[in-house]
Phi, psi and omega in degrees: 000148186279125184287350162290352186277343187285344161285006192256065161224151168284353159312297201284350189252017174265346183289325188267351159299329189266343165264310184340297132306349162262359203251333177284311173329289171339270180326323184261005173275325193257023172254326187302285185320332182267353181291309187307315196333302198288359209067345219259000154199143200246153178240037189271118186071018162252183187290140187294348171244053193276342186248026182258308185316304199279004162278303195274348137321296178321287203307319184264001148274009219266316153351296209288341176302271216306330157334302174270345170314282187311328183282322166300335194252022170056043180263091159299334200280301196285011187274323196279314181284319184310302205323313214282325170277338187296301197274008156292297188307323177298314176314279175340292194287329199282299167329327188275306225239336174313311167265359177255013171265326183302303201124069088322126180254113162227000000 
């Protein structure tokens, strides 16, 4: 057996659906805030939640890396557990930040 196969559950790809994005979220939230620090960007003429929005999208594509990891080594199960929080996350963001960038009033 490929040892690599122990890793083909949908278990191992929902933990990784479910940190991943919180840990990319992190990370680009404290690159952003040392960017601002610095001056080298400013949020003076965007939408006032242009950058939680535009953090927390980045974050949940950050997904699609272990996504093509598991999909190169053919791990269907853990491709198939990633899917499942990613479109939990899409819900979310989509539910937050989605219908007022369409023009949806809800």
């Amino acid at each position: 057996m490929n040892p690599i196969l122990k890793y083909d559950k949908i278990l191992y790809g929902l933990l990784l659906g479910i940190v991943i994005p919180v840990i990319a979220y992190a990370i680009l939230l404290m690159i952003y805030d040392q960017l601002d620090a610095w001056d080298i960007l400013s949020g003076t003429g965007l939408a006032p939640n242009f950058r939680e929005r535009t953090i927390g999208l980045m974050a949940i594509l950050a997904n699609a890396i272990p996504m093509q990891m598991a999909n190169n080594r053919y791990l269907t199960n853990a491709m198939r557990g990633i899917i499942f929080p990613t479109l939990f996350y899409v819900c979310l963001w989509m539910c937050n930040y989605g219908f007022e960038l369409v023009g949806i009033n809800v």
